[in-house]
N, C-alpha and C positions, 0 to 999 in steps of 0.2 A: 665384560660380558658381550655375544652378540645376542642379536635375534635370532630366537625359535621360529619355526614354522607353526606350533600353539599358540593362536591369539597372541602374538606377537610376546610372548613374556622374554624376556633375557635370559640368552642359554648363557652358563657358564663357560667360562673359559677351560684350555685343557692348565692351565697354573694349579685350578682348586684341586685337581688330581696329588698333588704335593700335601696337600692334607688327607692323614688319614682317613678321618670322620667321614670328608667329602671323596675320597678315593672308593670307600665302600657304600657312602647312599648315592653314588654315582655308576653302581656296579661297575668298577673299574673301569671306568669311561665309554661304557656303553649306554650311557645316557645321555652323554654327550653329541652321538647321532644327531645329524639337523632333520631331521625324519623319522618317524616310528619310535621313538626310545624307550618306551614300553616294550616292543615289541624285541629293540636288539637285547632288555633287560633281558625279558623274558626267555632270550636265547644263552644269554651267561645260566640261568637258573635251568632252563634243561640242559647244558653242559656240565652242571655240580650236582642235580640228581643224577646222570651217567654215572659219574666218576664215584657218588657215594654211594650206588648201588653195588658198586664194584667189589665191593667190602660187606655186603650182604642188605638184608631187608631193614634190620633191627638197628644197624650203625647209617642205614640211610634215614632211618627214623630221627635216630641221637643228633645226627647234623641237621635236617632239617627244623625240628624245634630249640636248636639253639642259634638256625638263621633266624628263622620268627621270634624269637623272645628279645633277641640282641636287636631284631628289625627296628621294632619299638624305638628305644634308644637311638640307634644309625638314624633315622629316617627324620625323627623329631629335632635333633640334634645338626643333622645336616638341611632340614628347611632352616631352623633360626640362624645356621649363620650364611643360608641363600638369602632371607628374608622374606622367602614366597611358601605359603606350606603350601606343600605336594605340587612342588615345582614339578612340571613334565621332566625334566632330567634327573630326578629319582627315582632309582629303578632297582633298590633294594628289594622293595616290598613286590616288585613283578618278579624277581629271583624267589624271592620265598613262595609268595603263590603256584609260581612254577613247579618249584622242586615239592609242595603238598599235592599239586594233581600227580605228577609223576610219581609217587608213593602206592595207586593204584593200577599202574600202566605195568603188564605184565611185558617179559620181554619180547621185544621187534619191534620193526621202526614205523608198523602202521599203526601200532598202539603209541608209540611216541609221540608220531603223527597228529595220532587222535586226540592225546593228552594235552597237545602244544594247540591245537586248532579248538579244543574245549577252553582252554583257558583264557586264553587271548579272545573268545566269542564273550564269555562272563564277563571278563575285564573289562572290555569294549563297550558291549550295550548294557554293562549292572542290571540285570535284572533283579525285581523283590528278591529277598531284603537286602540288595548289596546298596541299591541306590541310597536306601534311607543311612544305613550305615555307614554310607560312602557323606550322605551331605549333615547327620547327627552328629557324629565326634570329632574332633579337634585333636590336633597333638600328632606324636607319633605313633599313639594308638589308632586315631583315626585313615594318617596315610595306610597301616600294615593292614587295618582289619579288611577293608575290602578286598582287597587280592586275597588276604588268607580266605575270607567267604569264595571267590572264586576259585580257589586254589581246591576247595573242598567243594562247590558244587559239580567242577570239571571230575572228582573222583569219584562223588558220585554217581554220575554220570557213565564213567566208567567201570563201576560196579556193575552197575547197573546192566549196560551191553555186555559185560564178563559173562554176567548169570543168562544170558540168552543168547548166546554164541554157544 
């Protein structure tokens, strides 16, 4: 492992990529990034709502909540065998948050835009109630749930500006 740029924690190596578990809560070594790794997460997860949008609303739906249900698992699974939960180089749960705001982003790329720039604001400063949720549970429920909270307050959000546009 080296050092992260996060409070010095130990990035993983690109080795843990050889493991599956750790190839997917590592979003395929985008969390690997010595900078931002939320942030390049967050860029594999609007790269796979594109791609599942592709195939309609309904199948972007079906993929998405089985990144989030499988998140749970990946994420918990891959802190215990980092030893750190919600090491910064897990970037599972910024993929799934991603691809939930994105389920509101009608198409074009300044809604995309908007989607990517809402979500990464939530994720960043946790606003009520992500903080509490963010610092209440444990597990790999606790890594997914905040991003999913952000994932759904960025669509919010986006509802939101839909309906007054």
């Amino acid at each position: 492992m080296t050092t992260s740029a996060e409070g010095g924690t130990p990035r993983p190596s690109s080795q843990a990529l050889r493991d599956p578990v750790q190839l997917l809560a590592l979003g395929f070594g985008s969390g690997l990034v010595p900078r931002a790794p939320g942030t390049a997460g967050s860029l594999v997860g609007l790269a796979a709502a594109i791609l599942a949008a592709q195939w309609g609303a309904w199948v972007a739906v079906a993929i998405t909540i089985v990144v989030v249900l499988s998140g749970v698992w990946i994420c918990g699974e891959g802190a215990r065998r980092l030893g750190v939960h919600d090491h910064p180089a897990i970037v599972w749960d910024e993929i799934a948050g991603m691809m939930i705001a994105m389920l509101a982003a009608p198409p074009g790329w300044g809604w995309t835009a908007l989607a990517f720039a809402l979500f990464r604001a939530f994720d960043i400063i946790k606003p009520w109630p992500i903080r509490e949720i963010d610092h209440a549970m444990g597990g790999g429920a606790g890594i997914m749930l905040d991003d999913v909270m952000a994932g759904i307050l960025a669509a919010l959000v986006l509802l939101l500006v839909r309906s007054i546009t």
